[in-house]
N, C-alpha and C positions, 0 to 999 in steps of 0.2 A: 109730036112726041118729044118730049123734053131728054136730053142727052147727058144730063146731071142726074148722079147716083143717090138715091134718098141717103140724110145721113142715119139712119140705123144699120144700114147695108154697110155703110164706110166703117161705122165702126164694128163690127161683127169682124171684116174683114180685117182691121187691127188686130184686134183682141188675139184672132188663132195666129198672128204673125206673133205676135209676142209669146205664145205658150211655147210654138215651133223654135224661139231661141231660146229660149230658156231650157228647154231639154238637150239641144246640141251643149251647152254651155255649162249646163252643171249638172249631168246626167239625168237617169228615169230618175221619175217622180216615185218610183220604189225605194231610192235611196239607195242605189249603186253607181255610187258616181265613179270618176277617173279611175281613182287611186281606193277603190274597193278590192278584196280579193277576190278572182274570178271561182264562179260555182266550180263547187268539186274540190278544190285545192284547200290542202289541210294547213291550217295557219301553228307553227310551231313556237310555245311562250318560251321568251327570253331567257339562257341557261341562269340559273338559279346560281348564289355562290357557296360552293360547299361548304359545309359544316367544317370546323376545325376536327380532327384524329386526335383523339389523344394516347401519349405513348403508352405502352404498356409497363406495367410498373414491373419493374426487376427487380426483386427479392435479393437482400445481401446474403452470398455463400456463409452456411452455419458456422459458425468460429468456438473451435474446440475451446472445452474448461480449461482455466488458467491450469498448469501445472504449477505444482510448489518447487522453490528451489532447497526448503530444509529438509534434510535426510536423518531418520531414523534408523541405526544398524541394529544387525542384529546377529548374535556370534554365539554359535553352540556346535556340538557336535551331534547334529541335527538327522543328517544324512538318513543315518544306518541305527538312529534310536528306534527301539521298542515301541509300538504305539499304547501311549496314553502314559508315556513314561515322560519328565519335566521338560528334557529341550523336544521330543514332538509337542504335546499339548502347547507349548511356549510357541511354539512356532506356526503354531496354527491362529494361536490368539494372536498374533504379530500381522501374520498374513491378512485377517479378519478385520481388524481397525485401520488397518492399512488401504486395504481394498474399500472400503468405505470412507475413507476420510482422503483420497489421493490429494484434495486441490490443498490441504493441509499439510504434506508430509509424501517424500518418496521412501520406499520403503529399502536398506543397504543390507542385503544379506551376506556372509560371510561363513561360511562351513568350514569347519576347523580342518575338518578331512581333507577338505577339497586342495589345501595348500602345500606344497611341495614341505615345507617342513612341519605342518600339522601341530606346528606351535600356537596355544592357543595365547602366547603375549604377541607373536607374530598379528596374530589376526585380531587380537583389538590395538594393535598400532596402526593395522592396516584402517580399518574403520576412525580414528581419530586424525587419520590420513586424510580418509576422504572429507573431512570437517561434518560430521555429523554431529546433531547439537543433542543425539540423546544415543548412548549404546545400550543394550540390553543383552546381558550375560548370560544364558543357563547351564544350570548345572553345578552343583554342590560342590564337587572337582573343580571348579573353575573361579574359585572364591577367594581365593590369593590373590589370585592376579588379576582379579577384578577392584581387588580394594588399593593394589599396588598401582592401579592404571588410573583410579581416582584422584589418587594421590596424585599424581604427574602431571596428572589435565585436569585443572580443576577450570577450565574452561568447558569442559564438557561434562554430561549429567549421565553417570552410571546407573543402572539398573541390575542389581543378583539376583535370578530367579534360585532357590530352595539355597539362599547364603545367607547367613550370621550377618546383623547390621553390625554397622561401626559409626556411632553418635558423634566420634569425630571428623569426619569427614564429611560436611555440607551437601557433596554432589554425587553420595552415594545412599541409593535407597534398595531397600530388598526385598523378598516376599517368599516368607518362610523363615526357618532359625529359630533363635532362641521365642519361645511364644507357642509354637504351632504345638496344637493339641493330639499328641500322639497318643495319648490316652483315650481321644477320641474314636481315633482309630481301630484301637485293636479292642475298643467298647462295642462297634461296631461289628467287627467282624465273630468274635466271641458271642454275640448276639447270635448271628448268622450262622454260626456254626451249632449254637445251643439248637435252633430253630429245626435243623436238616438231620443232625444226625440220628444216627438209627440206632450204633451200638451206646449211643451216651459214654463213648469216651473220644475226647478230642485230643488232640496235639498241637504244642505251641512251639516255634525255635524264634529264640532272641538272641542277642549281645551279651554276651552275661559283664557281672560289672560297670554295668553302664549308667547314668540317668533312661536312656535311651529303652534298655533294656526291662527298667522297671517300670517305664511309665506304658510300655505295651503289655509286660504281663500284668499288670494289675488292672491297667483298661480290661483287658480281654477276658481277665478270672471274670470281675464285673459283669460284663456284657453275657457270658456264657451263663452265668447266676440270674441274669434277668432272664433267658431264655429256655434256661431248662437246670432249674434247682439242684437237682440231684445227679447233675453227670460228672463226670471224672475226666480231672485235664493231668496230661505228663506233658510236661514244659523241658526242651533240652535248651542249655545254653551256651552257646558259642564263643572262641577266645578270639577266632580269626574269620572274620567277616568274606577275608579271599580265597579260606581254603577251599575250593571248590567240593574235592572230594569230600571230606569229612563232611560237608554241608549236604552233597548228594546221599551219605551214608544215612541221616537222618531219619529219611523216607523211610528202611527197611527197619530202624529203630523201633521208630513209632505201629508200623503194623506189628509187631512181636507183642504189642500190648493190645491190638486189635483195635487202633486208632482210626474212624473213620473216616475224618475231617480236620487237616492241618492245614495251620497260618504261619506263616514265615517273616521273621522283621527282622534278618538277620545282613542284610546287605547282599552280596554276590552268590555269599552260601547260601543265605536261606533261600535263593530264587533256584540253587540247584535242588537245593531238597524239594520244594514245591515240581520242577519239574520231575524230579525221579518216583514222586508220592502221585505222578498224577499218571506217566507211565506205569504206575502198578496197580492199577486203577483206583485210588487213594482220594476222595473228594478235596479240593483246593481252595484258599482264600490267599488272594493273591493283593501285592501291598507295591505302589510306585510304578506298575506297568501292567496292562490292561493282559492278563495271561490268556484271555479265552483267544486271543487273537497274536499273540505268541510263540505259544508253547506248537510245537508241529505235532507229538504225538500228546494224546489223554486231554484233551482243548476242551473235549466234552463231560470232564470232572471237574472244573473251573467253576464253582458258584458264585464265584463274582469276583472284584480287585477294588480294593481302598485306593480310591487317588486322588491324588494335589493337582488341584487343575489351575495351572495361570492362565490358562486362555482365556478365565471365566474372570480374574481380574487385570490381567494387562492391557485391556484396551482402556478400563478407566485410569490407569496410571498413566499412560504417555498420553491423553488427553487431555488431563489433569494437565501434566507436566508442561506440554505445549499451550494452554491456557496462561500457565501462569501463577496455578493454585496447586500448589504441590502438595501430594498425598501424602500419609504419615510417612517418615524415615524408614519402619517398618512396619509391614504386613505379614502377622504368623498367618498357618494354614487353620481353619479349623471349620465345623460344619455350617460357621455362618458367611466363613471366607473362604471358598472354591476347594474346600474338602468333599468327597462325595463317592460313591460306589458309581462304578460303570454304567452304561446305559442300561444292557441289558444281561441278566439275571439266566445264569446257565438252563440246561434243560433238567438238572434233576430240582430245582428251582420247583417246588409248587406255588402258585397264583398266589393261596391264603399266603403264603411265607412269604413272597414276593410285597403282598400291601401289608402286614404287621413291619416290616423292612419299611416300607415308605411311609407310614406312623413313627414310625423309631426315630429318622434321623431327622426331621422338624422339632421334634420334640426336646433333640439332644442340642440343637442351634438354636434355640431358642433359650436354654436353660432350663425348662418346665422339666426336664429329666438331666440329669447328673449323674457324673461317670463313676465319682465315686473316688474319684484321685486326686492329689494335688496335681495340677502341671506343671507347678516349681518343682517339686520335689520328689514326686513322684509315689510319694506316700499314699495308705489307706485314708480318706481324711471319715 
């Protein structure tokens, strides 16, 4: 028997020596070798590098409207006016442009009352004090020393509400005076009166002697003629516009003739006879202050009030004025320039009367209808 291994046997016996190291060596032939992860264990991927943050955006705090440093005064005896009478309506229209135009303009008020000596040169020195580059005056009373304070500073730009212009004076402008169509007025109301009354006679108290005086009673004959043809006016006229009394006596005049609807354009008196004709229960046309809102007693025989309203042109003047484009020297009142009846029309007011009224005065501002008067002169024309 031979003692030598055939060689297929030898190498067979190779061959599994070699597979046998090859597994200790480089792991199963599954392919989990040394440095594989063992079953089971959760392999964790490498942290990732975060996304940049980005900050949140901070909103700049709101930043109030520039304020203006130029000041607009303003000087009347404002306080304890009448409403719808020159320095309230002025001071309403003041308030009004002001309150709307702030980053333009601070608005310097000054109440003549308000000052221990209630001198009204006192308080426009006070306001050319303050350096305001525009004062505004109201009030008819206060027209002296409005043109005496232009004079003086003529670095600064005056303003007279219901004052007489003065063409020499570059830095004074006014609205109202010689111009305003008072004819207009009492065309108006003489309308208004034609229109209500019941017994067809009316009553009129004026200035007697005056321009002033004739250019109302002839508006007003007018106006009363376009309304009612055939009625009957007794016209008293006045020598003193402050007697109170005689002006209150008025009222019980005109009822003796059985007057049932009087107008007054007589200044302080004729606002007492309006109020004593309105206590007797007397129907009322009330001129320069709004009566229905007034008068304490008879408020409810008030058919209405003629008035001059600067509110309704002051804000285009001191716009004007702080522009740069200055408005005429003067501005009369009249129904195309902030003349006009009250808002609203008493309760013995009927509807019809109320719109033939709101036909009438377009018609008188426009020209299409005519009063019938000179305004220079005051004449029939």
């Amino acid at each position: 028997m031979s003692k030598f291994t055939s060689l297929p046997l030898k190498a067979a016996f190779l061959f599994l020596l070699i597979i046998a190291f090859s597994a200790c060596a480089f792991g199963s032939i599954d392919g989990n070798g040394p440095n594989a992860t063992p079953a089971g264990a959760t392999s964790e991927p490498p942290p990732s590098e975060a996304a940049p943050t980005q900050s949140p955006t901070v909103e700049p705090p709101p930043t109030a409207p520039p304020v203006s440093t130029v000041t607009v005064g303003f000087v009347a005896r404002a306080a304890n006016a009448p409403a719808g009478s020159i320095p309230a309506l002025s001071l309403n229209g003041m308030q009004l442009v002001a309150s709307t135009n702030s980053a333009l303009f601070q608005l310097d008020l000054i109440e003549i009352e308000a000052l221990d000596s209630a001198d009204p040169e006192a308080a426009i020195a006070m306001a050319v004090g303050h350096g305001d580059t525009i004062i505004v005056v109201a009030g008819a009373d206060l027209a002296e020393v409005t043109r005496n304070a232009a004079q003086a500073h003529p670095e600064a730009t005056f303003v007279g509400v219901d004052q007489p212009g003065d063409e020499t004076l570059a830095n004074y402008y006014t609205l109202g005076g010689p111009g305003s169509r008072l004819d207009q007025e009492g065309f108006v109301a003489g309308a208004l009166a034609g229109y209500v009354t019941q017994e067809r006679i009316v009553g009129l108290v004026v200035v007697a002697n005056t321009l002033e005086g004739k250019l109302y009673t002839n508006g007003f004959t007018h106006g009363l003629r376009y309304a009612c043809g055939d009625c009957k006016l007794w016209t008293i006229e006045l020598e003193n516009t402050t007697d109170l009394e005689t002006g209150a006596g008025t009222a019980a005049r005109l009822k003796e003739v059985k007057a049932d609807v009087i107008f007054a354009a007589a200044g302080e008196a004729g606002n007492a006879g309006l109020e004593a004709a309105a206590a007797q229960g007397t129907w009322v046309i009330g001129l320069g202050q709004d009566e229905a809102a007034t008068l304490t007693v008879g408020a409810d025989k008030v058919l209405n009030s003629v008035l001059r309203r600067p509110d309704l042109l002051l804000p285009s003047v001191i716009m004007n004025l702080l522009a740069g484009t200055p408005p005429a020297k003067s501005i009369p009142f009249d129904l195309a320039n902030g003349l006009s009846l009250a808002s609203n029309f008493g309760p013995n007011v009927s509807p019809a009367v109320a719109g033939l009224m709101d036909e009438l005065l377009p018609q008188l501002a426009s020209g299409f209808l005519d009063t019938g008067v000179d305004p220079a002169t005051g004449e029939v024309r």
